[in-house]
LOMI-934921 format. One record per residue (C-alpha): x, y, z. Coordinates in steps of 0.2 Angstrom, whole numbers, plus 5000, padded with zeros to 4 digits. Example, Ala and Ser with C-alpha at 12.3 -4.5 7.8 and 13.67 -1.06 7.14 Angstrom:
@px->5062, py->4978, pz->5039;
@px->5068, py->4995, pz->5036;
***
This chain:
@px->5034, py->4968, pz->4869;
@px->5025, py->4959, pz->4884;
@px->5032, py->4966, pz->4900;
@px->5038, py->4953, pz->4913;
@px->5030, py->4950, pz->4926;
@px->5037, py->4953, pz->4945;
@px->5044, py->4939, pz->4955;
@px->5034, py->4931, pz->4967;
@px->5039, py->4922, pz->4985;
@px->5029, py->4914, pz->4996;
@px->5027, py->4915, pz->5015;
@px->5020, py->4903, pz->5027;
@px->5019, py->4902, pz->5046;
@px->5009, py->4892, pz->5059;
@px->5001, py->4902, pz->5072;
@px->4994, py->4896, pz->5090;
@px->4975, py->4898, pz->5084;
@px->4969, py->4902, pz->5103;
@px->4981, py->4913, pz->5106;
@px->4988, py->4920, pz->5089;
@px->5008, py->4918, pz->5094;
@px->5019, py->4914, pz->5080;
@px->5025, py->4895, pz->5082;
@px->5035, py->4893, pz->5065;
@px->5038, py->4904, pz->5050;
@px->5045, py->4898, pz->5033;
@px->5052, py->4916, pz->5025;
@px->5048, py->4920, pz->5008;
@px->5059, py->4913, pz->4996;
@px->5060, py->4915, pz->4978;
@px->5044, py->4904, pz->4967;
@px->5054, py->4904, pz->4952;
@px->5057, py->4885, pz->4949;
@px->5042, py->4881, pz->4957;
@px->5031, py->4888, pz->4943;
@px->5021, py->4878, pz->4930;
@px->5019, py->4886, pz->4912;
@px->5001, py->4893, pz->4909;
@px->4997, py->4890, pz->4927;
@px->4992, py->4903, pz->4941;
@px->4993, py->4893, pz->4955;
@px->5011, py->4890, pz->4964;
@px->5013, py->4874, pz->4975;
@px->5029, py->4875, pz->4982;
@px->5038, py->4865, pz->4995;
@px->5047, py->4868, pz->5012;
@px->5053, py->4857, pz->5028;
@px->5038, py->4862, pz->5040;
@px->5041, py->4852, pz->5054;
@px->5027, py->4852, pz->5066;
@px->5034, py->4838, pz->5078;
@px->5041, py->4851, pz->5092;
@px->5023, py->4857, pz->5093;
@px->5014, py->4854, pz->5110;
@px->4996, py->4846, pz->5108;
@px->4982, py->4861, pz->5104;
@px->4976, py->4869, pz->5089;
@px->4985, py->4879, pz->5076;
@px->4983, py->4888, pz->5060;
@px->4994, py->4888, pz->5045;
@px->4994, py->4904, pz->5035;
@px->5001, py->4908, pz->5018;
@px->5001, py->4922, pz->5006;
@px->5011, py->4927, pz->4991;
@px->5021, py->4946, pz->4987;
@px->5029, py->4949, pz->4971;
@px->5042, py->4961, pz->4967;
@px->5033, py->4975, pz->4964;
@px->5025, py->4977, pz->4984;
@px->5009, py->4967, pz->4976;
@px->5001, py->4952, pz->4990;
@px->4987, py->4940, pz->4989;
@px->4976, py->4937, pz->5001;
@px->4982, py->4930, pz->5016;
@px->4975, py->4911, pz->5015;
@px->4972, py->4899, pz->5032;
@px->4967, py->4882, pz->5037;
@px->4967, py->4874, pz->5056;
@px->4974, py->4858, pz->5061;
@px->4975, py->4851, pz->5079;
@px->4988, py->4842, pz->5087;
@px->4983, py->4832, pz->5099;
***
């Protein structure tokens, strides 16, 4: 029989890109109803709110563990706030 496959959370943060200083961090939670059948790619959702952030230029970081210790690559992208 197929095996199932270990759960999967996602974690994101926001980091001072000058400085690297953690600004925000959404913890991981649990992917489950944010998967789509016969797709690999999770988009999920969280309250991110950037709106306390001083003017300057940040970095938004996410990367994806399953149940079994198993993580992606940790993927970025800048923004300024200015």
């Amino acid at each position: 029989g197929a095996q199932p496959r270990p759960d999967e959370k996602p974690h994101v943060r926001i980091v001072d890109a000058r400085k690297g200083e953690k600004k925000f961090e959404f913890y991981p939670v649990d992917a489950k109803s944010y998967k789509r059948q016969g797709s690999r790619v999770l988009a999920f959702a969280g309250d991110m709110s950037i709106a306390h952030l001083p003017k300057g230029e940040y970095r938004v970081e996410a990367q994806a563990t399953d149940s079994s210790g198993r993580s992606t690559a940790v993927r970025s992208t800048s923004f300024a706030i200015e």
